[in-house]
C-alpha positions in Angstrom: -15.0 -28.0 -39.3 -14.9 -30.7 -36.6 -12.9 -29.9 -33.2 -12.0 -32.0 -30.1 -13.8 -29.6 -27.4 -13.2 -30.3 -23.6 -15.9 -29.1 -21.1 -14.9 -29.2 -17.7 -15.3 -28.6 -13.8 -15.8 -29.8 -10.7 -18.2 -32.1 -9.2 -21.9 -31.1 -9.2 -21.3 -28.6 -12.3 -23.8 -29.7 -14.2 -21.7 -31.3 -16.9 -23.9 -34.7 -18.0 -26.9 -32.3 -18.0 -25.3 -29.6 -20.4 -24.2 -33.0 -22.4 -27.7 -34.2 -22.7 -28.8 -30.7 -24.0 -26.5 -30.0 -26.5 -27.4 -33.7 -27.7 -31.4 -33.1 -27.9 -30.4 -29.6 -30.0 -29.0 -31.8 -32.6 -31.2 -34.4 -32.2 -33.9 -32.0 -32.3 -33.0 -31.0 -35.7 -33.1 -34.4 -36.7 -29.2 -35.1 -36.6 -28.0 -38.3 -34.7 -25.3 -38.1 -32.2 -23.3 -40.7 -30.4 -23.5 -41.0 -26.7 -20.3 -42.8 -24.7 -19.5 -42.9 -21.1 -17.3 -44.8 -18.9 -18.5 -48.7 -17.9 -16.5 -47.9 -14.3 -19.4 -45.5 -13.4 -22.5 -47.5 -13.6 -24.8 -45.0 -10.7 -27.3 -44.4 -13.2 -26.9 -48.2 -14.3 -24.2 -49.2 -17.0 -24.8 -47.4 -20.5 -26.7 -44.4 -19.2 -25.6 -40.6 -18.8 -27.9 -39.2 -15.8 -28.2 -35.9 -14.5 -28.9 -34.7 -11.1 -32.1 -32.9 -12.5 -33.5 -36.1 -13.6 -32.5 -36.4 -17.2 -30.8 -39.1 -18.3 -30.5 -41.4 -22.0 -28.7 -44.4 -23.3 -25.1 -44.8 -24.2 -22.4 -46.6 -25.2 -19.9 -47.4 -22.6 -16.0 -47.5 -23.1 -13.2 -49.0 -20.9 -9.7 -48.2 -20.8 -8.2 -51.2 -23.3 -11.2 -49.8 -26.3 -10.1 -48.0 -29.1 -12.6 -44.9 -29.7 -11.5 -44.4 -33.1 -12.6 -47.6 -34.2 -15.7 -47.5 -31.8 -16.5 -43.9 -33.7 -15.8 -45.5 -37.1 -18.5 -48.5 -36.5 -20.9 -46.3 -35.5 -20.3 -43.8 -38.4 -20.4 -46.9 -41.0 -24.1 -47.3 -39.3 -25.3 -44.0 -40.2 -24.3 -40.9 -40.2 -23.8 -39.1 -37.3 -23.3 -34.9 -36.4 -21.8 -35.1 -33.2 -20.0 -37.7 -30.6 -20.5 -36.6 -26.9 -17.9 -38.3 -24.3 -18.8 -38.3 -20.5 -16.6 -39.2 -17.7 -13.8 -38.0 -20.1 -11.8 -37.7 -17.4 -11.6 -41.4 -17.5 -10.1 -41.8 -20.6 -6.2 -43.0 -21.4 -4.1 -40.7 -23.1 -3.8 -43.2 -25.9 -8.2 -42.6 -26.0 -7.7 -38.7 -26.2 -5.3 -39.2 -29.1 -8.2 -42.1 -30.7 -10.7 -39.2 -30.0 -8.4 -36.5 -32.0 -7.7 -38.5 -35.0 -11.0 -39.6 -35.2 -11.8 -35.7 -35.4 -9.2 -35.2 -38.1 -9.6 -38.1 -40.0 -13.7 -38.9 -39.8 -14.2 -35.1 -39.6 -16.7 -35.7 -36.5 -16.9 -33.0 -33.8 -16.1 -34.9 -30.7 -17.4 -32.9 -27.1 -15.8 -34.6 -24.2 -17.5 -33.4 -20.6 -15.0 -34.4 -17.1 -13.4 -33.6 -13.9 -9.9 -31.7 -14.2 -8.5 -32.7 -11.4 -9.0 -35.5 -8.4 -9.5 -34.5 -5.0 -5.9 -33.9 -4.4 -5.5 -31.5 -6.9 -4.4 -33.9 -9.4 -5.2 -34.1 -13.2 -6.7 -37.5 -14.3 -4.7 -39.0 -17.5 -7.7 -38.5 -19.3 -7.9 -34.7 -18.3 -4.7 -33.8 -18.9 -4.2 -35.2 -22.6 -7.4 -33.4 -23.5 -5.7 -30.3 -22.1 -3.0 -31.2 -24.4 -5.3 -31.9 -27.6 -8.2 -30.3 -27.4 -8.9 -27.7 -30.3 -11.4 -26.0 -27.5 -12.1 -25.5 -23.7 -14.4 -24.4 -21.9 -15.1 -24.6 -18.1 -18.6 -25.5 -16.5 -18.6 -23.4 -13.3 -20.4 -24.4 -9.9 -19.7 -22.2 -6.7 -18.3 -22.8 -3.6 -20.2 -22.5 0.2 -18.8 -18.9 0.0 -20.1 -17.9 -3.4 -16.7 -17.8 -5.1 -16.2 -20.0 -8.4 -15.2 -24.0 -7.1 -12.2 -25.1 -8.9 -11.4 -28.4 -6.5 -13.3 -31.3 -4.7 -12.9 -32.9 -1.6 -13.4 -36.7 -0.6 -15.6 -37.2 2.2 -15.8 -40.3 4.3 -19.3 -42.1 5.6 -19.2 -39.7 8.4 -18.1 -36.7 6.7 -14.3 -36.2 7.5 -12.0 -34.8 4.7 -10.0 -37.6 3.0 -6.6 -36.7 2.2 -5.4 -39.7 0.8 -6.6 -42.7 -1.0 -6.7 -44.4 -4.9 -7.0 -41.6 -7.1 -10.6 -42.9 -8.8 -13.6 -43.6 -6.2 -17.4 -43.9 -7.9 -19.5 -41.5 -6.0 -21.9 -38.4 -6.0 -22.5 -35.9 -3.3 -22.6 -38.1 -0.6 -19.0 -38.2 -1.3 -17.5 -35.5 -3.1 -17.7 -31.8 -2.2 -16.8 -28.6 -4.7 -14.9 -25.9 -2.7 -12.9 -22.8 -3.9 -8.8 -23.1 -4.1 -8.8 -21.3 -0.4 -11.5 -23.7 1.4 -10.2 -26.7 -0.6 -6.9 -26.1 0.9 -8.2 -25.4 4.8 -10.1 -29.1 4.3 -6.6 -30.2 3.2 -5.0 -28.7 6.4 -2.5 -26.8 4.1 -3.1 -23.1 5.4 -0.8 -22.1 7.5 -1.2 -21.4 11.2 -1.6 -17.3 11.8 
């Protein structure tokens, strides 16, 4: 039975590379899948999903105004297909979560969208929180913290590595820009521990 599956995390998780796996286990047993990811991150070049291990493939990009269930639907009448794999979900609009859950229900396609959950103010993305919403399954990709414990936020760094507290909500970047810290150390970058 198809599902709508979130995966997410923080930054530097791992989530393109456990996308590309799960898409070379099907494709390993000769079933096609269909790759998206958002045109607004082009750092591996526009079209491709790239992991910091050095594994990366081709993909079909979406942007905000696209309609996913109709993207889905021309790539099913191409062939069939076992699985669609979203990256960057966290870029999506609500209206693409709700593209991406019809296309589950009414294609019967297992979609598997892999994103941040929240910004580095704490924030959901749009994207983030409709697949909250919708999803039929979650699961979280864990990285750790400096101190070892689970990293649940990311802080914005800039060129000469001061905390950013403010600023638009979507900035392209990797580690030279984003760092994953635990609740506790996310909110001593903030300043928002109080003085003892």
């Amino acid at each position: 039975m198809a599902k709508l599956y979130f995966h997410y995390s923080t930054m530097n998780a791992g989530k393109s590379t456990v996308l590309l796996q799960a898409s070379h286990n099907y494709r390993e047993n000769n079933m096609d899948t269909y790759l998206l990811t958002a045109g607004i991150d082009d750092r591996a070049g526009q079209g491709r999903i790239a992991s910091r291990i050095g594994i990366d493939a081709e993909a079909d990009v979406f942007r905000p105004g696209d309609d996913l269930q109709v993207k889905i639907k021309a790539r099913l009448d191409q062939g069939r297909v076992a699985a669609v794999f979203i990256d960057e979900a966290q870029f999506l609009t609500k209206d693409q979560v709700w593209q991406l859950a019809r296309a589950v229900d009414d294609l019967r396609v297992p979609v598997l969208c892999y994103g941040l959950r929240v910004d580095f103010q704490g924030n959901l993305f749009e994207g983030s929180a409709a697949l909250l919403a919708l999803a039929d399954e979650m699961r979280e990709v864990r990285t750790i913290c400096h101190c070892g414990k689970k990293a649940t936020m990311v802080v914005r760094m800039d060129d000469q590595g001061r905390v950013l507290t403010e600023g638009d909500q979507v900035q392209i970047g990797g580690n030279e820009t984003y760092v994953s810290l635990c609740r506790y150390h996310w909110r001593e970058a903030m300043g928002d521990l109080p003085d003892c």
